[in-house]
Every structure is written in structure tokens, then in C-alpha cells.
C-alpha positions as a Markdown table, in Angstrom:
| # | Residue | x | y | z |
|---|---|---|---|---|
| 1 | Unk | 62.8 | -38.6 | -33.4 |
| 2 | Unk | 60.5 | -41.1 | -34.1 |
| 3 | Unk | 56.7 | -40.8 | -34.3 |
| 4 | Unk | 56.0 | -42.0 | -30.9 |
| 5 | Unk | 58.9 | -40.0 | -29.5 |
| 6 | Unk | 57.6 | -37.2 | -31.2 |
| 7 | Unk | 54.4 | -37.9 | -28.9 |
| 8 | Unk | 55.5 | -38.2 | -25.9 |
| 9 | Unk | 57.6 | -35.2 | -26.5 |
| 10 | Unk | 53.6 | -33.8 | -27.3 |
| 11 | Unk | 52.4 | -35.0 | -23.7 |
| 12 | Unk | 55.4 | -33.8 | -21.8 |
| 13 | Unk | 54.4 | -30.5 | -23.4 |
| 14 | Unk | 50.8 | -30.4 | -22.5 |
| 15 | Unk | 51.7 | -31.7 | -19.3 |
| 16 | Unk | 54.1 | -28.7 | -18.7 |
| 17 | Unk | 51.2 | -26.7 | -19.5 |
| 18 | Unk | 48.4 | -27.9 | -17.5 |
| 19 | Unk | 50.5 | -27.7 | -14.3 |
| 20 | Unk | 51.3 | -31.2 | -14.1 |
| 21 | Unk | 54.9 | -31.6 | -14.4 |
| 22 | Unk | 58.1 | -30.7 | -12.8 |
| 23 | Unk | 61.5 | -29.8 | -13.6 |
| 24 | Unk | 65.0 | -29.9 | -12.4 |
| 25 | Unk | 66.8 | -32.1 | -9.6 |
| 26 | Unk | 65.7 | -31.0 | -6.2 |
| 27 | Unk | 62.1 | -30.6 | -7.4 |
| 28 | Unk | 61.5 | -34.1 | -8.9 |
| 29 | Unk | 63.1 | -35.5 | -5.9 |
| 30 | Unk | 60.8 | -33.1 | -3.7 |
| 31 | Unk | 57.9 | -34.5 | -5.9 |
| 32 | Unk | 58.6 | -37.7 | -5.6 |
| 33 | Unk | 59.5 | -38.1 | -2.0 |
| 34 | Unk | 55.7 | -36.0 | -1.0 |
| 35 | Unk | 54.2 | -39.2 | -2.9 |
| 36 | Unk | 53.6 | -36.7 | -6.1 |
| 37 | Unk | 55.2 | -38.1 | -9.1 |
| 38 | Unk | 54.2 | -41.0 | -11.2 |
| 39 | Unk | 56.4 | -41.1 | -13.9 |
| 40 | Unk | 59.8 | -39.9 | -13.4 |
| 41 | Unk | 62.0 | -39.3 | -17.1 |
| 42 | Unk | 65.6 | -39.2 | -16.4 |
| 43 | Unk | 67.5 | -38.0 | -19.6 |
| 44 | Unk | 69.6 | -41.0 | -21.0 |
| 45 | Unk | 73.2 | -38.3 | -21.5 |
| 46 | Unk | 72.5 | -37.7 | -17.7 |
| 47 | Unk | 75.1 | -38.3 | -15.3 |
| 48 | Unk | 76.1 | -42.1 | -14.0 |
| 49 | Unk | 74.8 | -40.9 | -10.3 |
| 50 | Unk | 71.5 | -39.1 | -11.1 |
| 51 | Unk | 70.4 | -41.8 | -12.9 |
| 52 | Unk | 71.0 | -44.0 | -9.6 |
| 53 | Unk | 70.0 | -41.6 | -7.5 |
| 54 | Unk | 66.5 | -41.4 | -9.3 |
| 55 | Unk | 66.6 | -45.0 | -10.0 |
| 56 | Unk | 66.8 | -45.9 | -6.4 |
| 57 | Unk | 64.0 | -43.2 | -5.3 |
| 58 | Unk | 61.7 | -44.3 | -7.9 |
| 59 | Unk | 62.2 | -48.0 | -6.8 |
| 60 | Unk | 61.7 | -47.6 | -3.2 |
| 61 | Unk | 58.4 | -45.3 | -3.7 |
| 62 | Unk | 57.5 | -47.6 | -6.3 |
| 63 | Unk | 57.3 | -44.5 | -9.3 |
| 64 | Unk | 57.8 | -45.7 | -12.9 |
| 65 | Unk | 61.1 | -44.1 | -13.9 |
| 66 | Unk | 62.7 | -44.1 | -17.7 |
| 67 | Unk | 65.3 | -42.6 | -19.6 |
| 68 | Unk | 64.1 | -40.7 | -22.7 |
| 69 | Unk | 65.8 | -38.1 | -24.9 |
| 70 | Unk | 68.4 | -35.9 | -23.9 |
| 71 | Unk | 69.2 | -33.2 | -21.3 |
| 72 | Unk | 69.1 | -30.3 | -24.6 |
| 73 | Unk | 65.5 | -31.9 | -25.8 |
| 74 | Unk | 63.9 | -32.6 | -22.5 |
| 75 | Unk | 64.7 | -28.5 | -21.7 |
| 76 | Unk | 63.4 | -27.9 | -25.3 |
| 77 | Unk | 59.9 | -29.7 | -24.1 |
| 78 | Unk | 59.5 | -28.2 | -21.2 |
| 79 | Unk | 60.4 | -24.5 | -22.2 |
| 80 | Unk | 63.7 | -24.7 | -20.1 |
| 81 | Unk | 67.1 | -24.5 | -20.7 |
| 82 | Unk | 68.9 | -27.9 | -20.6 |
| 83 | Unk | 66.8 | -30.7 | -17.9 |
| 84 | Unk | 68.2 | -33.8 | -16.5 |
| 85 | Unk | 64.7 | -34.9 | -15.2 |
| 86 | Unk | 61.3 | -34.5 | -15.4 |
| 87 | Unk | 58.5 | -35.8 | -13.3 |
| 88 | Unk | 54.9 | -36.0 | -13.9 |
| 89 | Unk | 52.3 | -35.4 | -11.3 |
| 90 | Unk | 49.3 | -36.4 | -13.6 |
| 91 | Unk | 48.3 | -40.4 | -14.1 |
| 92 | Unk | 46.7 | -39.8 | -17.6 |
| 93 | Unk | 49.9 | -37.8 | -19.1 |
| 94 | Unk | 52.3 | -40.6 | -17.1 |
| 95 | Unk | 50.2 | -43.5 | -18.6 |
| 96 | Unk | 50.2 | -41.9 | -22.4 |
| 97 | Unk | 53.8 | -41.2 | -22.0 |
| 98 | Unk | 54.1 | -44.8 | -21.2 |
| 99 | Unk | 52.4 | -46.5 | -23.8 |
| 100 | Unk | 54.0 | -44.2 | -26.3 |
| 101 | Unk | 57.6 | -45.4 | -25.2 |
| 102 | Unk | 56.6 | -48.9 | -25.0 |
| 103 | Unk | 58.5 | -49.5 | -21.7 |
| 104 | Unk | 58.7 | -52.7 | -20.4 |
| 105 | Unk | 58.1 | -53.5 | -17.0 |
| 106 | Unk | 61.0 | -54.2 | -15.1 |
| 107 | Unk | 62.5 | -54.0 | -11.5 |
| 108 | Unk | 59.2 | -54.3 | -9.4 |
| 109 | Unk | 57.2 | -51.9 | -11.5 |
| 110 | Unk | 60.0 | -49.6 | -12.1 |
| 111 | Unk | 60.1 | -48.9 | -15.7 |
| 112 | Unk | 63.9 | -48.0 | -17.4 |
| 113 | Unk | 64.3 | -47.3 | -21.3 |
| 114 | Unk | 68.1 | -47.8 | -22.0 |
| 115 | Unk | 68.8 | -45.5 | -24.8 |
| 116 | Unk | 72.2 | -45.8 | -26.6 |
């Protein structure tokens, strides 16, 4: 993992933590349909369709969205078993997580990190 992976793996952590970020399917898309989330992280070995799915949800409520990491690591962050998404609730944490990635801006604001 690179050093600035290795920091935003840090933030998700702390954001875990502090209360201000959740895990698994139904609650991301809970989050981000209440107006909640401002950075959803879709992991890149995660299916075709949830990464449309929360592509598409993120786009039309206008919440940054990347793919980062892997289903095994993003669980490993949060103290879960194996995660397909993330999303935090906290500005600071999403902005840090952000700049650490080095995301460009793409889509209207939506943010997507391709990783192969």
C-alpha cells in the first residue's frame, strides 16, 4: 500500500472510531439517501452493479464517491469482516480521505478512482 493509501486507510480508521462512518450496503445507501454521507468508497473488486448502483446514488445526491482498496482491506479498516462500501458522515475525515487519494474531479462533482 502506498504511503498515502496507508493514510487514508488511517482516516477511515479514526473515522470508524469517532462515530462517523458507516458500513455495509443498506446502510450507506440509508446514509446517503437521509442526505448523511459525503464521501462514499466503493471497493474497486466490488461487484459490476454495486458500483453502479452507488455510482448513480452518489451522482444524483451529488456525494463524492471513489473506489479504493478491496472488499478484505476496507473490512480490515473498519474492524469488519469483508465491506463493499463505506461511507463517511464527517466533512473533515471525507476531505482528508480525499486529498490523500488525489481524486480528480469528475462527473459533476462525483469523484471515481479506477483502480486496476
Amino acid at each position: 500500500m502506498a504511503d498515502n493509501n496507508k493514510k487514508a486507510a488511517s482516516y477511515i480508521g479514526l473515522a470508524k472510531k469517532s462515530g462517523r462512518l458507516v458500513s455495509g450496503e443498506y446502510m450507506v445507501e440509508k446514509t446517503i439517501k437521509e442526505g448523511k454521507a459525503e464521501l462514499v468508497i466503493v471497493a474497486a473488486d466490488a461487484s459490476e452493479n454495486t458500483k453502479k448502483n452507488f455510482r448513480d446514488a452518489c451522482a444524483y445526491r451529488k456525494v463524492k464517491y471513489l473506489e479504493f482498496s478491496t472488499k478484505e482491506e476496507i473490512g480490515r479498516m473498519t474492524g469488519k469482516d469483508i465491506r463493499a462500501c463505506i461511507a463517511l458522515t464527517d466533512p473533515g475525515f471525507a476531505s482528508a480521505i480525499d486529498k490523500c487519494l488525489n481524486v480528480p474531479v469528475q462527473n459533476g462533482g462525483v469523484h471515481i478512482e479506477e483502480n486496476n
